[in-house]
N, C-alpha and C positions, 0 to 999 in steps of 0.2 A: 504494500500500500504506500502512495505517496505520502513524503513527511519533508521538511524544511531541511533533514539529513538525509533524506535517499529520495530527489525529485525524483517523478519517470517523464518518460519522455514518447511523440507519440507523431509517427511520419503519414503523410496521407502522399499519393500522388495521384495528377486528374488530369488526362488529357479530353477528350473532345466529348465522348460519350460518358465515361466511367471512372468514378472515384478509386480510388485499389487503398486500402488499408493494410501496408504492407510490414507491419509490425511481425507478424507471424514469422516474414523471412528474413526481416535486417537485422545483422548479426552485430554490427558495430554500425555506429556512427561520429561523426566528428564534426564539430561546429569551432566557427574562428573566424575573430576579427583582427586585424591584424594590421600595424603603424605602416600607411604607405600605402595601403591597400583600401580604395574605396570601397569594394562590393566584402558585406557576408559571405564566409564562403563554409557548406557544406558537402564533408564524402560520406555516402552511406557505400556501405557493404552486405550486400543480396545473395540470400542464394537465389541459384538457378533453377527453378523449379518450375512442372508445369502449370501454367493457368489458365483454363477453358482450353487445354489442348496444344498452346503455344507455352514455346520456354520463356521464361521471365527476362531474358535476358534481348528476346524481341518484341515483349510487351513493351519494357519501357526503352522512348528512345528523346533523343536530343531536344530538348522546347519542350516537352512535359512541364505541366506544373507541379511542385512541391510545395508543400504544407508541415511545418514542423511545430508539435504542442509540447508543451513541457507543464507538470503539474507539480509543488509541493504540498499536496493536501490542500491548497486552496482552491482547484478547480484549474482545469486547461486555460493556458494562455497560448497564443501564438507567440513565439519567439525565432520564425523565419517564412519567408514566402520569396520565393523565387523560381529559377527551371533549370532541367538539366539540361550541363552545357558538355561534358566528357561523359564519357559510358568506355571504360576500358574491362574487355573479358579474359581470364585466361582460363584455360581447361588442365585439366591433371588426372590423375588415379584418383587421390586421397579426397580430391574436395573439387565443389565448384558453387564458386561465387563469383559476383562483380562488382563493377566499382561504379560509382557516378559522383561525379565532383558537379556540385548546384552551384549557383551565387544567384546574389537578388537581384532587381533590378536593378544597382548602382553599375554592375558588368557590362553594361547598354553605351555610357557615359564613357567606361573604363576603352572599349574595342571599338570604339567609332570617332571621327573626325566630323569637320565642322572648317565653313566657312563664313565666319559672323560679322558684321560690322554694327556699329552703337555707336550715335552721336556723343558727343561733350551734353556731358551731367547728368546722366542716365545712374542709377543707385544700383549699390551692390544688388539691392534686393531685387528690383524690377529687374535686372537682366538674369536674374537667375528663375524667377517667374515663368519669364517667357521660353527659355530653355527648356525647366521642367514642363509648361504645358506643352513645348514641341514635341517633347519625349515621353509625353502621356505617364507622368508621375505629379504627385502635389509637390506641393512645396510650404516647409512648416520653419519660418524664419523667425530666430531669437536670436541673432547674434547681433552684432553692432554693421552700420552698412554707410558707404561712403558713397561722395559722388565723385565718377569717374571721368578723366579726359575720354577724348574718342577710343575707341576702341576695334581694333580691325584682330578679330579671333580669329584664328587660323593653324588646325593642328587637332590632336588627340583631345577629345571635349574632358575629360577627367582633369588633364592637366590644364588645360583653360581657367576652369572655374578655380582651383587649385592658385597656380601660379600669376594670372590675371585678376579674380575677382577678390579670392577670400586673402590669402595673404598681403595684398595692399590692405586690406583691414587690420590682419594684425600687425603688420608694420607699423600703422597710425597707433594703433590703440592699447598695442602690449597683451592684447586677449588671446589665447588660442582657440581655436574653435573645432569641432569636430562636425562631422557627417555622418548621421546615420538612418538606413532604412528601417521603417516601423509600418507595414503591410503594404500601399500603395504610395508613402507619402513618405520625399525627402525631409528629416528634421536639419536644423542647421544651427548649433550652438556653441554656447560657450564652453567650455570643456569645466568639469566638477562644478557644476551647477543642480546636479540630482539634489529633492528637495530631503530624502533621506539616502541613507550611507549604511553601508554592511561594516560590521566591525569582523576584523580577522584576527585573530588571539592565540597564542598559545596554546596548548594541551586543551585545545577548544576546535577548531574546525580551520588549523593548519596542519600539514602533513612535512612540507620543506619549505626553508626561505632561501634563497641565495641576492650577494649584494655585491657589487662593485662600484668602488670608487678608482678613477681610472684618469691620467692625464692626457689620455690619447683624445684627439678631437678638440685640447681647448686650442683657447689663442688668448693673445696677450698684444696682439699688435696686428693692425691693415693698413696696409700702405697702398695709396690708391693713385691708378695713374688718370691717364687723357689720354687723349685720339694720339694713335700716333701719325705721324705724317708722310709723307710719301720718301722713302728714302731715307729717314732720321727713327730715333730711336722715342719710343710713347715716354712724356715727361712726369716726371711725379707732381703730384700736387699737393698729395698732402698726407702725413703717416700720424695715425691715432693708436695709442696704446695704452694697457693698465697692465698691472699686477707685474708688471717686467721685473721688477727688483726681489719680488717673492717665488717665482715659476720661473722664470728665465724668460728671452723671447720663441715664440712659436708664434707665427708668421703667417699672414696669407697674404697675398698679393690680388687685386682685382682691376680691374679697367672700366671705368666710371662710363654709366649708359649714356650715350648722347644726350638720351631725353631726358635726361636727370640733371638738375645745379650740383655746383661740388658741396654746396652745405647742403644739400639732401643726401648727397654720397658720405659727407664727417657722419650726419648724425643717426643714417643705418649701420655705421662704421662702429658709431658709439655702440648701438644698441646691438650690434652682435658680439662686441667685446664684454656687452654686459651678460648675453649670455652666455659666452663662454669662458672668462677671464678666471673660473673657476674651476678644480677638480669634478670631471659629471661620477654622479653617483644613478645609479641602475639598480632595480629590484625586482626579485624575481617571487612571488610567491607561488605554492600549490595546494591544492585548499580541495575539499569536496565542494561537490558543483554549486554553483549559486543561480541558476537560471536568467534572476533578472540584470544581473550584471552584465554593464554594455562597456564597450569602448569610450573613454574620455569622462567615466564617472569616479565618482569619488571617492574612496575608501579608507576606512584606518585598519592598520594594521601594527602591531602589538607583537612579533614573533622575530626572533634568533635576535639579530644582530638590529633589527628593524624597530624599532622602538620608540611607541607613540606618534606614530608620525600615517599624518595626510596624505596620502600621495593618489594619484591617476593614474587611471588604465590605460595605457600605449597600445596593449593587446590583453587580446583574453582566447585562449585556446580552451576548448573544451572535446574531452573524452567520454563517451557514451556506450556502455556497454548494456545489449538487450536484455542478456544476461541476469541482469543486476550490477549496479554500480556508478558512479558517474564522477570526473574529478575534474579541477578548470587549476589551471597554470596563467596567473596573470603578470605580464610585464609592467613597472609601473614607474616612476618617476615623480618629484619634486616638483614640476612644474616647466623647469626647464630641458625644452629642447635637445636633442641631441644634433641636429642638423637646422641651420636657417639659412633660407635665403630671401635677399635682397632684393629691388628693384633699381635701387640708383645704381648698385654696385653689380657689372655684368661678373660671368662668371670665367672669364677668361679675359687674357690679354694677349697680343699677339706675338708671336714666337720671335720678334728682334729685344723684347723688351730686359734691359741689361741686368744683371745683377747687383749688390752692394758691398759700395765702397766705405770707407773711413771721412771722404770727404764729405765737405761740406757747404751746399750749394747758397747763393750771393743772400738769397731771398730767404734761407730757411729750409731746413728739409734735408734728404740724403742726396747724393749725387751718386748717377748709377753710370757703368761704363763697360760692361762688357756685354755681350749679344749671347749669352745662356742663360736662356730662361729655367734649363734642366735642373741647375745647380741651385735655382732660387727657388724651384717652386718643387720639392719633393714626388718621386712620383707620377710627374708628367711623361708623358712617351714621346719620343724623337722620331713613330712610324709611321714617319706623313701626318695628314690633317686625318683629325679627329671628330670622331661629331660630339654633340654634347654628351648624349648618355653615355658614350666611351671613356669622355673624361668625367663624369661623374662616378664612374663606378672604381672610376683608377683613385682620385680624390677618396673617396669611402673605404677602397680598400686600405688605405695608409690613415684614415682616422677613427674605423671603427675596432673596437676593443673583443679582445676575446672573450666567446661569454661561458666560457670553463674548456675541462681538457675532455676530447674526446666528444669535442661539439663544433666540429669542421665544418659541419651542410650548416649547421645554426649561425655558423660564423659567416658564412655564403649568402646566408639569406638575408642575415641581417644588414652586408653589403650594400645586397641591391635594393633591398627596403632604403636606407639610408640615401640611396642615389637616385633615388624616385621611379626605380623600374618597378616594384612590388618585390613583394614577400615570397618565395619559393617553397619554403616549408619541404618537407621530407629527410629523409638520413644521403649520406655521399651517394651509396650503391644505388639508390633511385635519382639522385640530379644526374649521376653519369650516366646512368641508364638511359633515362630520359630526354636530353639534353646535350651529350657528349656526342654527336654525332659525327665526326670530324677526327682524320689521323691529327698529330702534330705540328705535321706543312703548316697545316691551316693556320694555325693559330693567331690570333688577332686580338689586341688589345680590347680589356672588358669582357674577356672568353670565359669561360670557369674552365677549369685543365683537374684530371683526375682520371684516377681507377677504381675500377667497382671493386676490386679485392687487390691487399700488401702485405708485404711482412711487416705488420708493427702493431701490433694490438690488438684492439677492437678490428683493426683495420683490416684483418683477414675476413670478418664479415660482413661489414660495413664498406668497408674502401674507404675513398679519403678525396677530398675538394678543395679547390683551393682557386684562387684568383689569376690571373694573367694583366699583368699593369705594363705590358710593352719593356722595351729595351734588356729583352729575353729575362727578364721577371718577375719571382712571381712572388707574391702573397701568400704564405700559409697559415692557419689555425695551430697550435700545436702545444699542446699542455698546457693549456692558460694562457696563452699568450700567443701573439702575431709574428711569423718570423719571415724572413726574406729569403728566398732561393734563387740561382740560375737556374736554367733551364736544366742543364747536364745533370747538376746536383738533384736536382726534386727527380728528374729520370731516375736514378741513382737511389733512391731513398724507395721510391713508391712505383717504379714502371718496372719493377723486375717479377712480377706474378700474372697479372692481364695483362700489362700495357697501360700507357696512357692514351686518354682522348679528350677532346676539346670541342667545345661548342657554345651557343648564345645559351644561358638562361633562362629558361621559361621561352623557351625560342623567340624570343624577340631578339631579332637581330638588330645590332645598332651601327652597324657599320655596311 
């Protein structure tokens, strides 16, 4: 029977004629919101059984709806509505099941383009209005909304509203916001704003906590250039710093947007020093499931090293056995950011742009003098032009932190999460699987590079993944910690049982 300590949980799917209450055969389930990741995403696991004659496995197929209820003793609620978007089967001796990965309707948003234009002083809100009535979802607005210069959208509609609408808000206003689907209707808020809060406690209804506090990803200083010009080298204009004398310097370099003033560039400049001028600290808790907990709510938790303290849900994974049982793993955080970006401040500058010297220029400021950007900006690739997602994923791979040993694909995923391609989620043996489709030749900055089985631990079952950041480098996960390879060498360690192989990510190719 359901109870606030053992929800159950309860799948419907409906395509055109016929409800299927498919409880009887789903053997696992798994639900998860995840940082980076627009859409809900749900995999159930079916057996293959006959139904009215047909195996299950050709009942259900792609654009099905789905229906997911969850009860603790208070009565079913809906807590997912979406369709199936993957159906993968395998057959065997021992068993047969299959797989279907759902997402809600945010996955519409997430896989489709758009070419928009909006006048000068059109609000956050009204353009997001008209979007969701295009895309036949509501729209349920609490956040803060500005009024916009013109606007000529153009590109992947998720990142749109993302890096165009809602981010200039919290630029302005210091809020974070979150996105989430609730049946037919976009909500749009502030993040920890739930008007109640689950307490997670000790020898109460935690199981593990894990916590890092970690220097990887701060900064302490941006120095910011200008256009460069035809033939001459991009000038500085202006370097903002803090915490330098406590941290040391940790650096980012950027190239101020044309359509941005240099005082809208100092004081994003300010404001990502404020977020990150600090050691980030990361939380991990596992708790038995909580159903109504969502992405971006608020919780206290009270357990290991985590004590007394507020924090927000970045993600919430949830395990669902039909079995009996159910457990959620929430990621969580202080408030602050692990990744921001900018509008005045572009994310790149162009590859003549010099390094630092000692001197000291007439007006103020550093005086730069040599044409290797390599050596200034950590991480960068010298293989040929890059497009953004290439360099965002190289950037991530050098400033996201290990989130324990023997958690390589977690460290992969969290990568591309960080670099705004989405969440991957799985163990190494399934992203190579999946994903590695490519000898070595191949290989191309922003690749994941790995083998599904090695000599070294877990890694005989699992296998192992790991990053490709160009100038035959590569990123590894490794006992806690981030380590740097060649090519040769990571051959050498992990390509002596399958092979290695290499491929895009959740097959988004960015190059």
């Amino acid at each position: 029977m359901a109870n606030p300590e053992s929800p159950t949980y309860s799948v419907q799917i409906v395509d055109d004629k016929t409800t299927y209450h498919v409880d009887p055969i789903l053997t696992d389930l798994e639900l998860s919101e995840q940082e980076g990741q627009m859409a809900q995403k749900a995999i159930l696991t079916l057996m293959n059984i006959q139904i009215s004659g047909k195996w299950a496995t050709n009942v259900f197929r792609a654009r099905q709806k789905v229906f997911i209820y969850a009860d603790d003793g208070s009565g079913q609620k809906e807590v997912f509505r979406g369709w199936i978007w993957n159906k993968q089967y395998t057959s065997s001796n021992s068993k047969r099941e299959f797989q279907m990965t759902c997402y809600d309707h945010m996955i519409y948003l997430q896989e489709s383009e758009v070419y928009y234009y909006y006048p000068s002083g059109k609000s956050t809100e009204d353009i997001l209005k008209n979007i969701c009535n295009a895309w036949g979802v509501g729209l349920k607005y609490e956040y803060d909304s500005i009024k916009h210069e013109k606007l000529l959208l153009k590109g992947t509609l998720s990142n749109l509203i993302i890096n165009n609408l809602l981010d200039p808000v919290r630029d302005k206003t210091g809020k974070r916001y979150v996105m989430r689907m609730e049946e037919n209707t976009l909500h749009i808020l502030e993040v920890g704003q739930n008007a109640s809060y689950y307490q997670l406690n000790a020898a109460q209804n935690v199981t593990q906590t894990r916590s890092i506090e970690t220097m990887e990803g701060m900064i302490t200083r941006v120095v910011i250039f200008g256009k460069q010009g035809e033939g001459s080298r991009a000038p500085v204009e202006a370097t903002v710093e803090d915490n330098v004398d406590t941290y040391g310097t940790l650096q980012r370099v950027y190239g101020r947007n044309e359509a941005s003033s240099l005082e809208d560039a100092k004081k994003e400049a300010t404001t990502l020093l404020n977020l990150s001028k600090w050691p980030f600290q990361d939380f991990e808790v596992q708790a038995p499931d909580i159903p109504w907990i969502r992405k971006g709510d608020l919780v206290y938790v009270n357990a290991g090293d985590i004590m007394d303290k507020y924090l927000t849900v970045k993600s919430v994974s949830r395990s669902i056995s039909l079995k009996g049982g159910a457990s959620m793993t929430l990621m969580l955080d202080n408030g602050v950011p692990r990744e921001y970006t900018t509008n005045a401040l572009a994310s790149t500058i162009a590859q003549e742009t010099p390094k630092t010297t000692d001197s000291t220029a007439a007006g103020g400021g550093t005086v730069y003098s040599s044409t290797d950007i390599y050596a200034l900006v950590p991480g960068l690739s010298n293989e040929g032009p890059l497009s953004g997602g290439q360099q965002a994923v190289i950037s991530a791979a050098y400033s996201t932190a290990s989130p324990g040993a023997d958690l390589c694909a977690m460290w992969v995923s969290l990568v591309f999460q960080n670099a705004g391609i989405g969440y991957m989620g799985g163990h190494a043996f399934q992203q190579v699987q999946n994903y590695c489709h490519y000898p070595v030749s191949a290989l191309k900055p922003g690749m994941i590079i790995g083998a599904t089985s090695c000599a070294t631990g877990a890694g005989w079952t699992y296998g192992h993944v790991a990053v490709y950041v160009g100038n035959n480098t590569i990123r590894s996960p490794e006992l806690g910690r981030v380590v740097t390879y060649d090519l040769q060498r990571f051959n050498a360690v992990y390509g002596t049982v399958t092979g290695l192989r290499c491929g895009w990510a959740m097959n988004r190719v960015l190059a």
